[in-house]
N, C-alpha and C positions, 0 to 999 in steps of 0.2 A: 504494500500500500504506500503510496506518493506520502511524505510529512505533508504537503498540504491539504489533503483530503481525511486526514485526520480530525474524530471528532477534540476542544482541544482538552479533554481531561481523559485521551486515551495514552498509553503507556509505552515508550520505545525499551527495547530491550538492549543489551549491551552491545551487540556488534552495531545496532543503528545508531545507539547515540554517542558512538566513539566515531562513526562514520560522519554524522552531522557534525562532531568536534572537528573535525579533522577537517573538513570541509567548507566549514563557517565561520568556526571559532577557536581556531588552533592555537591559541594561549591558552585553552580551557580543557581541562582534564575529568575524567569520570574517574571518581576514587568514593568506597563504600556507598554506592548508591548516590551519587551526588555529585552535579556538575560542578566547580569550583576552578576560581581567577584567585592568584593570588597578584596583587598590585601594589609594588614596590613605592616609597615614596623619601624625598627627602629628610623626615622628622616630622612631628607631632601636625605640626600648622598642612601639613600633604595629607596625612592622615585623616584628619578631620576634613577636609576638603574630600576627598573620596569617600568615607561613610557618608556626609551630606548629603553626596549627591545620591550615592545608591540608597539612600533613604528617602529622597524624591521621587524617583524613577519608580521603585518600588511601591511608595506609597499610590503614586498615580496609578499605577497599573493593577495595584490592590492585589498584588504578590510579594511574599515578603521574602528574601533568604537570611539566612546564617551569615552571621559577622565574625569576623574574630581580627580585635583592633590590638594592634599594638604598636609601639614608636615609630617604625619606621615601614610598616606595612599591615594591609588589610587583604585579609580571605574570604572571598563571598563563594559563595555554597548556597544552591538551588535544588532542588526537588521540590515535587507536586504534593505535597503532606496528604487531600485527601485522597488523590490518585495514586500514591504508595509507590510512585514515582516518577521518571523524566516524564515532562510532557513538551508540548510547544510551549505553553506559558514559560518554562525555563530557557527554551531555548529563545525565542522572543524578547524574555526581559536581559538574559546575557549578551545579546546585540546592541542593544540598545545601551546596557552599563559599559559596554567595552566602545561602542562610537562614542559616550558621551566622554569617559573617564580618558579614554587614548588622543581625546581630538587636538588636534595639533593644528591651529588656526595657518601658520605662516606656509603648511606644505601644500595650502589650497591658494597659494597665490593674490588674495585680497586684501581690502583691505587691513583686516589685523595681522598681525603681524606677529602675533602671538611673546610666550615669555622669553627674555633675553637670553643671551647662553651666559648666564653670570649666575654663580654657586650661590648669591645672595637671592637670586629670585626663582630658582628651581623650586617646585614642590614635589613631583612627579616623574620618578624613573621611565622614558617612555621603551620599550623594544624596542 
């Protein structure tokens, strides 16, 4: 069955959603039942800036994952709690955390110009 003809609290099993990893979100790994990013960041003021936003994104989408904050990095970890596992909502809201948390304004050529390359203004380890 196509992921998009998925009803979306049906359940992918391991070889699919290592295959959708691999294929959509190849920073993101299946480990004990659960998609997870872990997102490097420069110190605390990075850190907070990344839980914030995945607790927007989150919030709006009215899916929540698994945090696990600490100084200089956050772990987010998704699964479908009433579906008892991956679904599309995981994989949907981990696109969306990784376009919003990876975006890199200056590689799109506009006008932002994005953060300087200066250790003072990093927050965000990027790949």
């Amino acid at each position: 069955m196509e992921w998009r003809e998925r009803a979306q609290d049906d359940t992918y099993n391991k070889v699919e959603v290592e295959q959708r990893l691999l294929n959509e979100l190849p920073a993101w790994f299946l480990e004990n039942g659960w998609i997870r990013r872990k997102y490097k960041t420069s110190g605390w003021k990075g850190t907070l800036m990344v839980v914030n936003t995945v607790g927007h994104l989150a919030e709006a989408a009215f899916h929540h994952p698994d945090l696990t904050v600490s100084y200089a990095f956050v772990i987010v970890k998704l699964k479908n709690h009433a579906a008892k596992g991956i679904t599309n909502k995981d994989f949907e809201l981990a696109k969306k955390i990784e376009e919003v948390v990876m975006w890199q304004p200056a590689d799109e050529g506009g006008a932002l110009e994005g953060t300087p390359n200066d250790p003072r203004f990093k927050y965000i380890k990027y790949d």
